[in-house]
SETORNU-906712 format. One record per residue (C-alpha): residue number from 1; x, y, z. Coordinates in Angstrom, 1 decimal, decimal comma. Layout:
BEGIN
PT|NUM|X|Y|Z
...
END
This chain:
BEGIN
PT|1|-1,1|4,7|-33,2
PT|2|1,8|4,4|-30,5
PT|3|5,0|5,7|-31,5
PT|4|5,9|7,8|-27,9
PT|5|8,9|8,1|-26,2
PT|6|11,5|7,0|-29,3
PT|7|13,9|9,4|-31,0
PT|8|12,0|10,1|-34,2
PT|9|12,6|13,7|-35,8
PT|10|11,4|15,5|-38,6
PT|11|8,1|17,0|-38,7
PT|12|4,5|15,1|-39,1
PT|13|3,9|14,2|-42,4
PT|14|0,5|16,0|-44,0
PT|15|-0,1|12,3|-45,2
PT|16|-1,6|11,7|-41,8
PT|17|-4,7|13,2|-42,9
PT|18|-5,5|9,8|-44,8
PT|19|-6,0|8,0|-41,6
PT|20|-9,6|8,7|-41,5
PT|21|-10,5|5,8|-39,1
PT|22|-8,0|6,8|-36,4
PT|23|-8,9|7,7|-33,0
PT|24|-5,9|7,8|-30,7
PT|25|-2,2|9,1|-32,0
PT|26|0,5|9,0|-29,2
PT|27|3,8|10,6|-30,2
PT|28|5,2|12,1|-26,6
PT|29|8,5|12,2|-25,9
PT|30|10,4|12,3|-29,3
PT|31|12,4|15,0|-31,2
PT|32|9,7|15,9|-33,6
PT|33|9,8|19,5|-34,8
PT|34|8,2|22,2|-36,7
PT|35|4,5|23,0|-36,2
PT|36|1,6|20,6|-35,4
PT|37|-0,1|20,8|-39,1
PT|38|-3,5|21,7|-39,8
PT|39|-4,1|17,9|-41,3
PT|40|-4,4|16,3|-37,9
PT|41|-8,2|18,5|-37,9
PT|42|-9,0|16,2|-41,1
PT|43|-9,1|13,5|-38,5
PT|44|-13,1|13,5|-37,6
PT|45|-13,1|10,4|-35,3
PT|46|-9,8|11,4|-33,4
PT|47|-10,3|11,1|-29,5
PT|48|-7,1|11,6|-28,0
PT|49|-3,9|13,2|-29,1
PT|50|-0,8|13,4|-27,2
PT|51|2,2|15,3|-28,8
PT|52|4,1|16,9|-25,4
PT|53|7,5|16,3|-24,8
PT|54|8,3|17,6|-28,3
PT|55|10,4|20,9|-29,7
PT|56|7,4|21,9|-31,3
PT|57|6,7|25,5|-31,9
PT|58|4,3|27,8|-33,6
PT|59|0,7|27,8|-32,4
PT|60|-1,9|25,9|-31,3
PT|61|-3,9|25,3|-34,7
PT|62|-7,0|27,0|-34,2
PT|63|-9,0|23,7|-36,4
PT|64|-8,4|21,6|-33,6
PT|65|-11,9|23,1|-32,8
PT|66|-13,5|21,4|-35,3
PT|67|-12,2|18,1|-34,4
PT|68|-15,1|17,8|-31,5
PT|69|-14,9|14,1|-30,7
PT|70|-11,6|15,0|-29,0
PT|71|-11,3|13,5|-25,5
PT|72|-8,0|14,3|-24,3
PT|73|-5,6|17,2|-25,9
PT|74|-2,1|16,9|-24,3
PT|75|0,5|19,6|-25,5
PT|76|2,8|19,8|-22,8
PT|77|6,1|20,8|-22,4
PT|78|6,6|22,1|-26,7
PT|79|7,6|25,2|-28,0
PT|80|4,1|26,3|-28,5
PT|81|3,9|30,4|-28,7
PT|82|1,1|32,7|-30,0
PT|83|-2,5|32,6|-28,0
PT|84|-4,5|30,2|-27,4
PT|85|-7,4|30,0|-30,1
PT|86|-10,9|30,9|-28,8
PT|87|-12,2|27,9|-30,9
PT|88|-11,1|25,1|-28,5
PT|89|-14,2|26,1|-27,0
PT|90|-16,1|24,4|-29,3
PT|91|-14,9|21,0|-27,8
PT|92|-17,5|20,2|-25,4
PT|93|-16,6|16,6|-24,9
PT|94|-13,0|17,5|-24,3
PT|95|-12,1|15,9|-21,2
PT|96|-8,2|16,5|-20,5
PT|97|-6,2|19,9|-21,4
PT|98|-2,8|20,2|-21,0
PT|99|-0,6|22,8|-22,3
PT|100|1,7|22,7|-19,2
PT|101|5,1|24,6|-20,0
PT|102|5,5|26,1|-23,6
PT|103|5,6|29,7|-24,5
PT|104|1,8|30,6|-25,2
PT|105|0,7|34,2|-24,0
PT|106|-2,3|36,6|-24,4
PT|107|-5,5|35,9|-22,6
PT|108|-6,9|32,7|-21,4
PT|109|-9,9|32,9|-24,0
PT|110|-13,6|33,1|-22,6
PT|111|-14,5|30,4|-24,3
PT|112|-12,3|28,2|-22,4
PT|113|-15,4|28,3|-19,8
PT|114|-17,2|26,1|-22,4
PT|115|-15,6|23,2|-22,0
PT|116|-18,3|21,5|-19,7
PT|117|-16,9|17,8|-19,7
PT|118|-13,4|18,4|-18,8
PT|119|-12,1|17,3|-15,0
PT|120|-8,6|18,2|-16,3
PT|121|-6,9|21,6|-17,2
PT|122|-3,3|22,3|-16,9
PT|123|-2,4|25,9|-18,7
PT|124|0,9|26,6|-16,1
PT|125|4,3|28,0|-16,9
PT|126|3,2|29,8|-20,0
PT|127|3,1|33,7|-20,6
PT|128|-0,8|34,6|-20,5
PT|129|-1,5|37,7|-18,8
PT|130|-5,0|39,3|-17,8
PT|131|-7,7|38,6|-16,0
PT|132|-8,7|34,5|-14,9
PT|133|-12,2|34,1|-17,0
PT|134|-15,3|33,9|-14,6
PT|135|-16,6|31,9|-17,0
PT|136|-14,2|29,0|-16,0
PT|137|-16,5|28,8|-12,9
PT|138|-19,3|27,2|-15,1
PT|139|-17,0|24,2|-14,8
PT|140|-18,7|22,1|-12,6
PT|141|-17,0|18,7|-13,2
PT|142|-13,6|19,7|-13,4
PT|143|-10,9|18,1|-11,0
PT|144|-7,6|19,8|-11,5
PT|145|-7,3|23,4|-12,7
PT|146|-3,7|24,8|-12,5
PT|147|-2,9|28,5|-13,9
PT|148|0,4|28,7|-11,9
PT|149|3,8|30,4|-13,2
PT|150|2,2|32,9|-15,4
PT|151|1,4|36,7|-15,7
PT|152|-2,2|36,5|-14,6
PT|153|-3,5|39,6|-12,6
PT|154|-7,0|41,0|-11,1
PT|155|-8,3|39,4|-7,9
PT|156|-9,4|35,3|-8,2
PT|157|-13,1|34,9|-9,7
PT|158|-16,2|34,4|-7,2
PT|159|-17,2|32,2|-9,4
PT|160|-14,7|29,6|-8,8
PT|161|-16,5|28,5|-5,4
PT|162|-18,9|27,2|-8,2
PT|163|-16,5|24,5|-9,3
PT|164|-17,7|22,3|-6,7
PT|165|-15,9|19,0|-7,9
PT|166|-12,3|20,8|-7,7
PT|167|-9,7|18,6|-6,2
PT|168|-6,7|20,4|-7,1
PT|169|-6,3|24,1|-7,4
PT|170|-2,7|25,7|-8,7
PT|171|-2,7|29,5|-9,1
PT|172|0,7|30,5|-7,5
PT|173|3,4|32,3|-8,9
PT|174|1,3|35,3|-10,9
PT|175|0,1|39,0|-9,9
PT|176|-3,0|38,1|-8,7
PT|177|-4,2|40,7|-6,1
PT|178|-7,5|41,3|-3,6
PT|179|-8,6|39,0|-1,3
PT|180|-8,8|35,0|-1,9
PT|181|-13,1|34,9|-2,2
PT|182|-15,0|33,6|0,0
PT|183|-16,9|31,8|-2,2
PT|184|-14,0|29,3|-2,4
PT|185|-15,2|27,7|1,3
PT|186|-17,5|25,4|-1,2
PT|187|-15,0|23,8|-2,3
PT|188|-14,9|21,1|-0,2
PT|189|-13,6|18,3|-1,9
PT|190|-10,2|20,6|-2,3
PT|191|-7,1|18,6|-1,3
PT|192|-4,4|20,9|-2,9
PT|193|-4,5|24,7|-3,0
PT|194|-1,3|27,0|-3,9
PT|195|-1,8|30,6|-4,0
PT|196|1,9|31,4|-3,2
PT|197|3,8|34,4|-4,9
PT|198|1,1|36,6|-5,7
PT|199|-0,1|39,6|-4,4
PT|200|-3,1|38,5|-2,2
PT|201|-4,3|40,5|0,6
PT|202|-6,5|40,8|3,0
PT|203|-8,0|37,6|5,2
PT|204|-8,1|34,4|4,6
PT|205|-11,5|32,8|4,4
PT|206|-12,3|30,3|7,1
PT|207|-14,6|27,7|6,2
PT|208|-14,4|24,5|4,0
PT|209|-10,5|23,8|2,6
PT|210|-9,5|26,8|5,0
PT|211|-10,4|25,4|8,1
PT|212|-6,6|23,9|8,6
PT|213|-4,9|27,2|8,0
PT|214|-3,3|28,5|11,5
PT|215|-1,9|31,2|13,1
PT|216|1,5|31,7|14,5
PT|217|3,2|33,4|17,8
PT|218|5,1|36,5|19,2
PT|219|8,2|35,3|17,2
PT|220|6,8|34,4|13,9
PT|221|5,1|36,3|11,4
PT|222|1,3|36,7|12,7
PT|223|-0,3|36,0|9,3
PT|224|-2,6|33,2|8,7
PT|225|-1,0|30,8|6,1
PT|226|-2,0|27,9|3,9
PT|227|-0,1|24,3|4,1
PT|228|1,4|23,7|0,3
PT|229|1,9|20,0|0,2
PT|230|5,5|19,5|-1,2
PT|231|6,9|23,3|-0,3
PT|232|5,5|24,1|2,8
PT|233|8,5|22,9|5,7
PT|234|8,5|19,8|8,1
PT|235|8,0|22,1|11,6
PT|236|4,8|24,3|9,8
PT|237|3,0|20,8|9,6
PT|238|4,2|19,7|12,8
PT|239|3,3|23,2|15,1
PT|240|1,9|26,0|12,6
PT|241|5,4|27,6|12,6
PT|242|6,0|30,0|10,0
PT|243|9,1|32,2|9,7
PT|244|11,8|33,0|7,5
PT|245|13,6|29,5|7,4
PT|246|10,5|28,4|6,5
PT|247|10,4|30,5|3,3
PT|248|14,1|29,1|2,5
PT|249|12,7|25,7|2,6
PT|250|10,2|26,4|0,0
PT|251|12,2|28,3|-2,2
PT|252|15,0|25,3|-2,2
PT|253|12,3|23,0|-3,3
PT|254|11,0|25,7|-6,0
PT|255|14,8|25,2|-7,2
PT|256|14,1|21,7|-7,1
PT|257|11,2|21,8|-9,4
PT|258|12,8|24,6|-11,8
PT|259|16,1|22,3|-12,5
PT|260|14,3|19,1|-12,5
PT|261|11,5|19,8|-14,1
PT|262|9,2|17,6|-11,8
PT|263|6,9|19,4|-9,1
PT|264|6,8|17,8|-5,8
PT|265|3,6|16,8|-6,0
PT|266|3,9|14,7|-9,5
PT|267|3,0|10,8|-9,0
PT|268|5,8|9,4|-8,6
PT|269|6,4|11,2|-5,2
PT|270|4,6|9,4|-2,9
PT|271|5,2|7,4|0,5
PT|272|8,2|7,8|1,5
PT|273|9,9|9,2|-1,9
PT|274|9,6|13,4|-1,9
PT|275|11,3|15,3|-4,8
PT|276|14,1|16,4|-1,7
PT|277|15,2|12,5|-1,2
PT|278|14,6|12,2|-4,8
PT|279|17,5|15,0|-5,6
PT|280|19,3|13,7|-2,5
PT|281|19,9|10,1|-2,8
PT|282|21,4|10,7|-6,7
PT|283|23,6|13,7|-5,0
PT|284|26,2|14,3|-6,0
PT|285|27,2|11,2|-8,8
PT|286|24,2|10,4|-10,0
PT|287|23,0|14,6|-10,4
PT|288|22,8|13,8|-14,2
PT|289|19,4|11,3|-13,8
PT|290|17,3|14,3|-11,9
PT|291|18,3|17,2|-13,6
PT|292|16,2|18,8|-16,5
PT|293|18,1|16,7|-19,8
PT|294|16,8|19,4|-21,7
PT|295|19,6|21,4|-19,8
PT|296|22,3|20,0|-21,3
PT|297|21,6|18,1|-24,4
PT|298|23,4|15,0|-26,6
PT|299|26,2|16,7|-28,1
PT|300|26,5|20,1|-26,2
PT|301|30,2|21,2|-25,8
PT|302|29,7|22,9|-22,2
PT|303|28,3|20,3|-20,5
PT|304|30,7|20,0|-17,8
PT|305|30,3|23,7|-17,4
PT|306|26,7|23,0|-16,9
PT|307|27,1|20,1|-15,1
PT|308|29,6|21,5|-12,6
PT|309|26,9|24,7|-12,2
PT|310|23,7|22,6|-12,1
PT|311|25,7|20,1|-9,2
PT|312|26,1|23,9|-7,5
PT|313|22,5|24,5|-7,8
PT|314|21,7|20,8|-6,1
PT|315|23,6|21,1|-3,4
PT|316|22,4|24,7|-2,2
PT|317|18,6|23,3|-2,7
PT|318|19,5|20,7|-0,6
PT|319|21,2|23,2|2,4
PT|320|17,9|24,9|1,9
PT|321|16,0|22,1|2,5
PT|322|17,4|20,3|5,8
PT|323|14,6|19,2|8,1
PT|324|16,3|21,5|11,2
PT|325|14,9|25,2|10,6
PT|326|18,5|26,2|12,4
PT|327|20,6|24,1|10,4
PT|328|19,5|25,9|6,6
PT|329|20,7|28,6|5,2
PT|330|20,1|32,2|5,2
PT|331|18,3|33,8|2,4
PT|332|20,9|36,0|2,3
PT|333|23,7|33,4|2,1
PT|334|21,3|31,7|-0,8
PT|335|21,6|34,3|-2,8
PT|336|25,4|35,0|-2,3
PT|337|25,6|31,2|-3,0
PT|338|24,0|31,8|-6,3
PT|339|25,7|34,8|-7,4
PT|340|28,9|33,2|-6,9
PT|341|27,0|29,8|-8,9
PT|342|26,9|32,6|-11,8
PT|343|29,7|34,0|-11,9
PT|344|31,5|30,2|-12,1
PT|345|29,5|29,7|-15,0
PT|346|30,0|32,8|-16,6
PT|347|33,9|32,6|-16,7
PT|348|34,0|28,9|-17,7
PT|349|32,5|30,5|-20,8
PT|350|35,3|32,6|-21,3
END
């Protein structure tokens, strides 16, 4: 059953527990509401369910553990809150994960590490706090694990040099503190790695995916630094520059993301389209098409307010993000710039 990307509202009927046969139900991208009801874990032959893109809320039903032929579990971008149930572990067939942006906190159960067929987990911009599970090491077949833009803490597992298959590796923007393992050198089929905005310490391992990471000179900060496709500025590719411009490039394209909702490294960035010419090429008139709709929807009575304030936003990401180190902005005139960006809305209110 295909029914994504429409406008339907309401809530999904209990009736759906009738549908005994079905195996796929794809309802992304609608205005459905309310909570995802317990009769979707009558259906014993489903395989794939897809319900992100939805203002749903409540929790994740802990039943959907018993529904074990489930191949792909896609959640993203709700209203989902509470923690996540330790019984998803029980889906051992599950091969896609994807809670990506709702409001879920706690710990990232243990079980989680029991989930030996996926190659997919996606559990970023939530609220779970804690320790990362060791046990997510035992995941030998995954491809893409990202944690990022939550409240983890404690140094990163050994374990995860086990996870030998790892492609794609997102753990910035927590607490997590120590030094980045060693262990992680086996990683070597490792193509993206973000540890930014953390608390890491200590030096960076050498081997495998770390071979690339350089140092800088007498002018620069003298740290060793990993590349961040899609954040990481034109001149640290090009000569293993880092310095302070280079951190106002990355934190304009973190604005980028935030407002857009779109990281620079989803799929439909590639060649010569990056999220920056992206945002750029619909600046200023055509600000509307990029910007988070969820921002400022149907109906809203400020939206000029917000459009005028979000346009403010686009353009100082943009003066962050010039490809001359000399020609961005301070961080300190960013900041003014913002302030300012806030106050504007503020009063428009009043």
């Amino acid at each position: 059953m295909s029914l994504f990307n429409n406008e339907l509202t309401g809530y999904i009927p209990n009736t759906i527990e009738g549908m005994l046969n079905l195996q796929e139900l794809y309802l992304q991208g609608n205005k459905i509401e309310g909570i995802i009801p317990d009769a979707i874990c009558n259906l014993k032959n489903l395989g794939a369910l897809y319900l992100s893109e939805n203002p749903f809320s409540g929790s994740v039903p802990p039943c959907l553990g018993n529904v074990t032929s489930l191949r792909k579990l896609n959640l993203a971008y709700n209203r989902l809150n509470w923690s996540l149930p330790e019984s998803l572990g029980s889906l051992q067939d599950l091969m896609e994960f994807n809670v990506l942006s709702n409001l879920l906190s706690g710990k990232i159960p243990l079980e989680t590490g029991n989930l030996e067929a996926t190659i997919l987990i996606d559990l970023s911009k939530n609220g779970f706090v804690g320790k990362i599970p060791s046990t997510l090491g035992g995941l030998d077949r995954l491809i893409k694990l990202s944690l990022a833009h939550n409240k983890l803490d404690r140094p990163i597992p050994d374990s995860f040099g086990k996870m030998i298959a790892l492609e794609f590796l997102d753990l910035s923007l927590n607490n997590l503190n120590g030094e980045i393992p060693k262990s992680l050198e086996a990683l070597v089929n490792l193509k993206y790695l973000n540890f930014s905005f953390n608390e890491l310490s200590g030096e960076i391992p050498t081997g495998g995916p770390f071979s690339n990471a350089t140092g800088a000179g007498e002018d620069f900060v003298q740290t060793r630094t990993i590349a961040t496709i899609g954040y990481i500025a034109p001149e640290y590719g090009q000569d293993g520059i880092v310095s302070t411009s280079c951190d106002v490039y990355s934190f304009g394209i973190l604005m980028m993301e935030t407002f857009t909702r779109r990281k620079p490294s989803d799929e439909i960035f590639s060649g010569d389209l990056s999220i920056r010419r992206w945002v750029s090429d619909s600046f200023p008139s055509g600000i509307h098409k990029v910007v988070d709709a969820n921002l400022v929807p149907l109906g809203d009575d400020r939206t000029d307010a917000k459009m005028q304030c979000l346009l403010s936003i686009m353009e100082l990401s943009l003066s962050c993000t010039l490809v001359t180190p000399d020609a961005r902005i301070s961080m300190e005139d960013a900041l003014s710039t913002l302030q300012k960006i806030q106050l504007q809305f503020v009063s428009s209110a009043t």
